[in-house]
C-alpha positions as CSV (number, residue, x, y, z in Angstrom):
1,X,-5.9,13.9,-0.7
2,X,-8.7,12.3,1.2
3,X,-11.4,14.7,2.3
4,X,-13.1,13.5,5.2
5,X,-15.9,15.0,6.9
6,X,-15.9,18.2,5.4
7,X,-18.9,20.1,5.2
8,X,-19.6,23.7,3.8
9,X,-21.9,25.9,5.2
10,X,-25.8,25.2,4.8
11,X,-29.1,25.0,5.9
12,X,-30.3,23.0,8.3
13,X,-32.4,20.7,5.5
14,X,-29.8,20.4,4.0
15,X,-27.2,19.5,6.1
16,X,-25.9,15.6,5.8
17,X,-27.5,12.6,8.1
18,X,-25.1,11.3,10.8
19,X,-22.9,9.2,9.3
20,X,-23.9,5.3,10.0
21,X,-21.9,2.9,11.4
22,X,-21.6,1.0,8.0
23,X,-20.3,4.7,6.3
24,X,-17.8,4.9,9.2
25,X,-16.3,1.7,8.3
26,X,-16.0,2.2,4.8
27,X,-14.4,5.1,4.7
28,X,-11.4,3.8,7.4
29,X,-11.5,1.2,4.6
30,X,-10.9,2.7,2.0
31,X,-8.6,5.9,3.3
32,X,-6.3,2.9,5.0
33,X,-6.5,1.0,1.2
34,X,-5.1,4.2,-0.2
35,X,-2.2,4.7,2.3
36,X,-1.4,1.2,2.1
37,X,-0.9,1.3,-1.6
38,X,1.2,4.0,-1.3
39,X,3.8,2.8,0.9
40,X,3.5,-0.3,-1.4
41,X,5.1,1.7,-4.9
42,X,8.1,1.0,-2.0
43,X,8.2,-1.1,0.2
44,X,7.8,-5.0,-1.0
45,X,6.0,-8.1,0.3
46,X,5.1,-6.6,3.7
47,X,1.4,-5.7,3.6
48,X,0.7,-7.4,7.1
49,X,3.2,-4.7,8.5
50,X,1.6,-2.0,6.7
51,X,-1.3,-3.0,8.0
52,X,0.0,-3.1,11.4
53,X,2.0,0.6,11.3
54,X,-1.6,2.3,10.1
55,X,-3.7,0.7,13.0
56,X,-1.5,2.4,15.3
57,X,-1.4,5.4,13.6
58,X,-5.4,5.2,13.6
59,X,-5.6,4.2,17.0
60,X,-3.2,7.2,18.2
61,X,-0.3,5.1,18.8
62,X,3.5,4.6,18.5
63,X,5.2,2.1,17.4
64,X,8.5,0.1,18.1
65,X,10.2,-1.5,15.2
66,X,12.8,-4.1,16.3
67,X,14.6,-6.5,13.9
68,X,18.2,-6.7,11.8
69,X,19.8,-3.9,9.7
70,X,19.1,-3.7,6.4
71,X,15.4,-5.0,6.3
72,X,13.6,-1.7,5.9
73,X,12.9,-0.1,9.3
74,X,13.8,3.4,8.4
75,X,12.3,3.1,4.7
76,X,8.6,2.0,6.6
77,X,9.0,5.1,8.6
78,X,9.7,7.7,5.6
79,X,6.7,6.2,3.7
80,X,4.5,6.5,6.3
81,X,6.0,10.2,6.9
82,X,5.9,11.1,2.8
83,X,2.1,9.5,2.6
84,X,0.6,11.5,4.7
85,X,2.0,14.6,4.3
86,X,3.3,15.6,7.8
87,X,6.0,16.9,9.2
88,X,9.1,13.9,9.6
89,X,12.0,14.5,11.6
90,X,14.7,11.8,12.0
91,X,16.6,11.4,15.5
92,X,19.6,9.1,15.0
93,X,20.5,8.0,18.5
94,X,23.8,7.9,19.5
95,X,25.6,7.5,22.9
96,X,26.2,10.7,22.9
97,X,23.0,12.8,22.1
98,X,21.5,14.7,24.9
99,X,17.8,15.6,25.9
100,X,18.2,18.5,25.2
101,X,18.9,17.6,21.3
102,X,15.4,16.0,21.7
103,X,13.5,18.4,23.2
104,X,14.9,21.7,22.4
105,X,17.2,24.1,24.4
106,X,16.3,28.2,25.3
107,X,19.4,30.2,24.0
108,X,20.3,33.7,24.2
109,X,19.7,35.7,21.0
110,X,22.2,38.8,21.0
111,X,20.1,40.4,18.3
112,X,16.7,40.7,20.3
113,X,18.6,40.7,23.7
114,X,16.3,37.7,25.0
115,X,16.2,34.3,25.5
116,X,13.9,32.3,22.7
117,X,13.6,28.4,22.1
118,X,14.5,26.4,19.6
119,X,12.7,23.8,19.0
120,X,14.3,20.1,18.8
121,X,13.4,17.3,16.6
122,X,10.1,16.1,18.5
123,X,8.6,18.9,18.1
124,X,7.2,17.2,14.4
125,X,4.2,15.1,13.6
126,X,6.1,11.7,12.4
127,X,9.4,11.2,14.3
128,X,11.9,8.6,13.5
129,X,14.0,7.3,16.6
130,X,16.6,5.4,14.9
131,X,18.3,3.1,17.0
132,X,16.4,4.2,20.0
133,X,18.6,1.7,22.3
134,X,21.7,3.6,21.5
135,X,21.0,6.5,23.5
136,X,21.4,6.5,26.9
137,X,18.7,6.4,29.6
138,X,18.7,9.9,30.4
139,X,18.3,10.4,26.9
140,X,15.5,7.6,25.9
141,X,13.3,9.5,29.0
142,X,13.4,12.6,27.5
143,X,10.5,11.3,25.0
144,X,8.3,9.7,27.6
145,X,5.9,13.1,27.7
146,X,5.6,13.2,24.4
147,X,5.0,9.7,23.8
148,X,2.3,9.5,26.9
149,X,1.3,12.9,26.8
150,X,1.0,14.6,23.3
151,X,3.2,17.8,25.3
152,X,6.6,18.7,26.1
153,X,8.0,20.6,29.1
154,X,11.2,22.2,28.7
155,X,11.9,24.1,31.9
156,X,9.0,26.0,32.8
157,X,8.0,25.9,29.2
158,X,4.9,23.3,28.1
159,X,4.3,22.6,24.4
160,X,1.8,20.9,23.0
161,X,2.9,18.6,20.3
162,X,1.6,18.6,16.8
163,X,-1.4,16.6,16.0
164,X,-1.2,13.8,15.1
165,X,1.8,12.7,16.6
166,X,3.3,9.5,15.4
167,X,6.5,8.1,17.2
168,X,8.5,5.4,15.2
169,X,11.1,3.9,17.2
170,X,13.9,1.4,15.6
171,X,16.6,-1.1,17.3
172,X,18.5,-4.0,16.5
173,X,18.0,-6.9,18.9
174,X,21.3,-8.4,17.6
175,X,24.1,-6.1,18.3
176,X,24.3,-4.9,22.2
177,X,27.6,-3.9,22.6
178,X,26.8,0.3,23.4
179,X,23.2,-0.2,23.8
180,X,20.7,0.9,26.5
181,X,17.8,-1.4,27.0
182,X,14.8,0.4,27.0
183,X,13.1,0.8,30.0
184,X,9.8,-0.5,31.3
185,X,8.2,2.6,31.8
186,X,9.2,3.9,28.0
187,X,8.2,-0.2,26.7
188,X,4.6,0.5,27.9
189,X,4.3,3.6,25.8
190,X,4.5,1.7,22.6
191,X,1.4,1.0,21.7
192,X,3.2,-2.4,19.3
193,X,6.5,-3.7,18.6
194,X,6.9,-5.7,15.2
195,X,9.3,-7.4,13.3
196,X,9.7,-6.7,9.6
197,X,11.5,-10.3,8.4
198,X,13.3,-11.4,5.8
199,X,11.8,-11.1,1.8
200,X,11.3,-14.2,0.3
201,X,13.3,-14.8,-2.7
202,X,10.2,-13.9,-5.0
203,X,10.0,-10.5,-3.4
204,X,13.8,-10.1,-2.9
205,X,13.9,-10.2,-6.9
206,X,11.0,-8.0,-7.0
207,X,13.0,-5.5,-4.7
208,X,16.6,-5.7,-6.8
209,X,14.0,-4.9,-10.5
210,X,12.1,-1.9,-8.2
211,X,15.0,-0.4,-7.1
212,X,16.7,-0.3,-10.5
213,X,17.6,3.2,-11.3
214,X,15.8,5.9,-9.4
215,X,14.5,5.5,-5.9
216,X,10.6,5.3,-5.6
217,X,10.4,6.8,-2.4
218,X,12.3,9.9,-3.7
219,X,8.9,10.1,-6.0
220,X,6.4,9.2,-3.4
221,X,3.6,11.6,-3.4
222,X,0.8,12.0,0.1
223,X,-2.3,10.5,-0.2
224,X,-3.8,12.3,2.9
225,X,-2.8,14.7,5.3
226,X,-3.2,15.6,9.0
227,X,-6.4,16.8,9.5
228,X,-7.3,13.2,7.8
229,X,-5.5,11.2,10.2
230,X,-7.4,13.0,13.0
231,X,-10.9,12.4,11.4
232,X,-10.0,8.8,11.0
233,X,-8.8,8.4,14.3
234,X,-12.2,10.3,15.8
235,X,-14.0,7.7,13.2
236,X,-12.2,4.4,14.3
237,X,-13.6,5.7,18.2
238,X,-16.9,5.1,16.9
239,X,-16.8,1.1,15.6
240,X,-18.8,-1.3,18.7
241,X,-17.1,-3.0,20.8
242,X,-19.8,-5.6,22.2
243,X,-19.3,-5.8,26.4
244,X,-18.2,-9.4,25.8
245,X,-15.4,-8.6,23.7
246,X,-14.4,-5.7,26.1
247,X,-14.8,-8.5,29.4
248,X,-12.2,-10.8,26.5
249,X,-9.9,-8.4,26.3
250,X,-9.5,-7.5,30.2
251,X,-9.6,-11.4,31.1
252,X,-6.6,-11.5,28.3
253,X,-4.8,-9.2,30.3
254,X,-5.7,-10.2,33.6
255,X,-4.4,-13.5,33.2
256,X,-0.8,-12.2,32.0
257,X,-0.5,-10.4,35.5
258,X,-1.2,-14.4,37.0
259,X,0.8,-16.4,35.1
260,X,3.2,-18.2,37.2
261,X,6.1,-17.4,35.0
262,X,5.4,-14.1,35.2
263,X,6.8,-11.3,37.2
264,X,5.2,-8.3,35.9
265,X,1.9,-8.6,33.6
266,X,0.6,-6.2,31.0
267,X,-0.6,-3.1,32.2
268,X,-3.9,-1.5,32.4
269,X,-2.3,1.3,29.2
270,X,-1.6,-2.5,27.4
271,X,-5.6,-3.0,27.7
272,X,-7.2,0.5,26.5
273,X,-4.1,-0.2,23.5
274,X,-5.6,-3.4,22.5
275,X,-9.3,-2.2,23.0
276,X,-8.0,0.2,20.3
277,X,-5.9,-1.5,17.8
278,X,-8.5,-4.0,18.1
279,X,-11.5,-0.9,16.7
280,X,-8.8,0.1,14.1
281,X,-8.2,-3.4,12.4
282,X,-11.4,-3.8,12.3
283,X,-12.8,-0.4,10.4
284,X,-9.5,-1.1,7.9
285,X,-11.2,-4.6,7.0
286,X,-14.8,-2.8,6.9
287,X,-16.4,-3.3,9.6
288,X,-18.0,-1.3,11.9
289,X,-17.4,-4.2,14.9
290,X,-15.1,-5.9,16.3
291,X,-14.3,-9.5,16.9
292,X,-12.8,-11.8,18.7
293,X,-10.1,-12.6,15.7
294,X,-9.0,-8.6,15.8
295,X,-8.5,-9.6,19.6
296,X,-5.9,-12.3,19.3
297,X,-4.3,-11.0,16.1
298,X,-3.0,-7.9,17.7
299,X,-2.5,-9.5,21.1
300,X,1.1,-10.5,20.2
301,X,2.0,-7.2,19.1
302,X,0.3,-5.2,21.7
303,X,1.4,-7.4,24.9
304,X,4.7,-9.3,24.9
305,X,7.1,-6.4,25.1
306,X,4.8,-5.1,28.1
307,X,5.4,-8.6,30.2
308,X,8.3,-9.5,32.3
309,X,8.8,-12.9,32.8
310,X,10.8,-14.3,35.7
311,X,14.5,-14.9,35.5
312,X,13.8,-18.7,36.7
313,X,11.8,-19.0,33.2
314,X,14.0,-17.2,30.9
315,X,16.6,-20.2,32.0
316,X,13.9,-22.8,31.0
317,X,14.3,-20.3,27.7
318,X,10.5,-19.0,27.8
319,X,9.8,-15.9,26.2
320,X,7.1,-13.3,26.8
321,X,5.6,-14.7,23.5
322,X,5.3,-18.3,25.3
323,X,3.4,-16.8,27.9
324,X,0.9,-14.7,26.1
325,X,0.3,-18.3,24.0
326,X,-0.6,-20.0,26.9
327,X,-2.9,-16.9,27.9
328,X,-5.2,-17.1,24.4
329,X,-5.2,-21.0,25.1
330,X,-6.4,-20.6,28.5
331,X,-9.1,-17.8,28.4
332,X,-12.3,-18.9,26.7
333,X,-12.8,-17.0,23.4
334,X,-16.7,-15.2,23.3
335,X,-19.0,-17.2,20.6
């Protein structure tokens, strides 16, 4: 495991010096190097994605996988699961699944003569929504407390949800016939969506010799745990923003809410996301600062799926991601 930050009982001499900026880095560095390789022994030729899934889970965020069947969407989630050692419960969303098979239900137990709750499926620290856009509306809301919140209220019941809390949602933007769009309001809680592509035909070989005989993931072993991901995430709060870079980001956002094709901009959760994705991506690189590269790197995983753009541009075929590249061309980058 990676043991982060702790310390046995001592004197006050002897006690450690704060940990410096340059330390904080290093250790995000090198925990986020571990993890990485992990889900690696699995997963082939998508180390920018890896990247990607452990900023958000460093910067306290979910994430919305969306792409074909078949390309590893529900593999990425296990892996991440199995690595760190946390609790993983799968939702497969169907038409038919209720909030209730979410959230949990209160029953009546004949034994005790009471009523007690069972617990449903969020109630774990690394969910899996699989096909999230299956599931009805009703359905899809019943994770918008959890997802914003860290809590769950069930009646007159709140829980607080396991930290960390990692919510890994899956769809596929091809087929649509029985699907639910997801919502705005539940868009906006995903701190990025990302698409996992095709394997070249290098790595597609590479996958066929892997997977030939037993399954790796079956043999995966955790490289950290919980209380790691929280000291990580506490850590990554600590690399410097400079003002300018903060003023970047806010003028990035800004500017999606007055773009002429746009009827609905990013919103102000979109900006304190990118502020920290932005921290994360840089600590996992090793730096203890962040610049204005980490900006428009994560801006087109952070932003698009936040924007709405008018129905007289989606006829002229532009796309959320058009607008946000006219936004980095437009606002001046900090020197």
């Amino acid at each position: 495991m990676i043991r982060i930050g702790v310390v046995s009982k001592m004197t006050q001499s002897e006690a450690p010096k704060a940990e410096t900026p340059t330390n904080i880095s290093g250790t995000v560095a090198q925990a986020a190097a571990k993890i990485k390789a992990n889900i690696e022994k699995v997963l082939v030729g998508k180390g920018d994605v890896i990247d990607l899934t452990i900023a958000a889970v460093l910067s306290g965020g979910h994430i919305l996988v969306e792409d074909v069947p078949g390309i590893g969407k529900t593999t990425l989630a296990r892996c991440m699961a199995d690595s760190l050692q946390c609790s993983f419960k799968r939702i497969q969303c169907t038409p038919d699944l209720m909030p209730s098979d979410i959230t949990g239900v209160h029953f009546y137990n004949q034994k005790s003569g009471e009523f007690e709750f069972r617990p449903g499926p969020i109630l774990a620290q690394v969910v899996l929504a699989d096909e999230i856009n299956r599931a009805t509306p009703r359905t899809q809301s019943a994770m918008l407390e959890a997802m914003a919140e860290g809590q769950l209220t069930v009646e007159d019941l709140t829980i607080q949800l396991p930290a960390p809390f990692l919510l890994i949602a899956t769809q596929n933007p091809i087929e649509l016939e029985g699907t639910f769009p997801l919502p705005e309001a539940q868009l906006d809680r995903f701190l990025i969506r990302l698409r996992m592509g095709y394997p070249d035909e290098a790595q597609e070989g590479e996958m066929l010799a892997r997977f030939n005989g037993a399954n790796p993931l079956a043999d995966l072993q955790p490289v950290a745990d919980g209380s790691d991901i929280l000291e990580l995430q506490r850590l990554v709060q600590q690399v410097h923003v400079d003002p300018v870079l903060s003023n970047y980001i806010v003028q990035i956002v800004q500017a999606t809410r007055r773009h002429p094709d746009v009827e609905l901009g990013a919103s102000p959760r979109a900006t304190m996301g990118l502020y920290r994705c932005s921290q994360a991506v840089a600590a996992i690189q090793g730096r203890d600062f962040v610049g204005p590269d980490d900006v428009k790197l994560l801006a087109p995983f952070t932003l698009p799926h936040r924007i709405i753009v008018k129905s007289q541009a989606r006829l002229r075929e532009r796309t959320a991601e058009d607008v946000l590249s006219d936004v980095l061309s437009q606002v001046g980058v900090p020197v």
